[in-house]
C-alpha positions in Angstrom: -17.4 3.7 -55.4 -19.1 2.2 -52.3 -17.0 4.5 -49.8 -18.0 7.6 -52.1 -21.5 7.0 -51.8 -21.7 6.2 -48.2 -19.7 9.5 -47.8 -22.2 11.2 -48.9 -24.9 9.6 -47.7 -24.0 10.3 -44.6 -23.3 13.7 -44.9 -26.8 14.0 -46.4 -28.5 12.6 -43.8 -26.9 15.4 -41.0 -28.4 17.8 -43.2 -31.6 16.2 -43.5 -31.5 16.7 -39.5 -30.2 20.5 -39.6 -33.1 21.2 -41.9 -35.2 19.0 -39.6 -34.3 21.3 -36.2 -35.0 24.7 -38.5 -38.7 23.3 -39.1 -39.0 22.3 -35.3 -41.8 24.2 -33.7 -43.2 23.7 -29.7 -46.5 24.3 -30.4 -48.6 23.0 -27.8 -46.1 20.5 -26.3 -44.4 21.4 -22.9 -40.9 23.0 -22.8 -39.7 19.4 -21.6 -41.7 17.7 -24.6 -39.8 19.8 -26.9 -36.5 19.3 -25.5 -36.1 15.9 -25.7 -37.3 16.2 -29.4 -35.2 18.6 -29.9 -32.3 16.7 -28.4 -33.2 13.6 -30.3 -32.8 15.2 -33.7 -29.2 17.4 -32.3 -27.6 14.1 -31.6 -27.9 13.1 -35.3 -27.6 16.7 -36.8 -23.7 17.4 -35.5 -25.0 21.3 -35.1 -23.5 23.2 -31.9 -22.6 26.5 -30.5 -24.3 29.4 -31.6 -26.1 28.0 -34.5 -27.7 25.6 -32.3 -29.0 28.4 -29.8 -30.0 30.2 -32.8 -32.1 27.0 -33.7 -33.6 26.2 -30.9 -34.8 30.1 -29.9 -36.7 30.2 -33.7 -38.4 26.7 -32.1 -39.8 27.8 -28.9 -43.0 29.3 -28.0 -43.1 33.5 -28.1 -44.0 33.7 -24.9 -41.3 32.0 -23.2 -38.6 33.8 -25.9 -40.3 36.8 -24.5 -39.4 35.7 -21.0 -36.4 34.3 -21.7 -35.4 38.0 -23.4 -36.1 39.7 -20.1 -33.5 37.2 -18.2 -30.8 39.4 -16.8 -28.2 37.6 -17.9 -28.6 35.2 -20.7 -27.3 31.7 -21.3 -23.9 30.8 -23.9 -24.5 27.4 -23.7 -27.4 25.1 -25.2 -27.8 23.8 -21.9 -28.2 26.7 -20.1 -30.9 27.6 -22.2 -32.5 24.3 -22.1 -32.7 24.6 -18.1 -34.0 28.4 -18.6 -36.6 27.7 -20.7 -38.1 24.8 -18.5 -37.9 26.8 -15.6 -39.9 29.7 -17.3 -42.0 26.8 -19.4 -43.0 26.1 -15.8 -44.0 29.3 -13.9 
């Protein structure tokens, strides 16, 4: 019984923290603020790949997905896009 509920309470709680990163906004925090909210709540949501990319576009500011869109050749990894999006958070 115990194992059953910890099962699923376990579960729950990564989708309490996939739901959490679809809410996530910037808002007026810095790309780097963000980030390492965003990272924070990743680490506990076991999201990745595409989905995770996906999540963390819908997050960011319009003006830097609007930069970020104009970037010749853009990033397939989460990381990638972190380090893009700072870099065009900055300038």
């Amino acid at each position: 019984m115990f194992e059953l509920r910890n099962k699923f309470r376990g579960e729950n709680k990564e989708l309490v923290k996939v739901a959490e990163l679809k809410r996530m906004e910037q808002g007026r925090k810095t790309m780097e603020e963000f980030m390492q909210e965003f990272r924070r709540v990743v680490r506990k949501s076991k999201c990745k790949g595409r989905a995770l990319i996906k999540k963390f576009k819908r997050g960011i500011n319009e003006v830097i997905i609007r930069k970020l869109m104009k970037v010749e050749r853009l990033s397939t990894s989460i990381e990638q896009w972190y380090e893009q999006a700072i870099n065009l958070d900055r300038y």
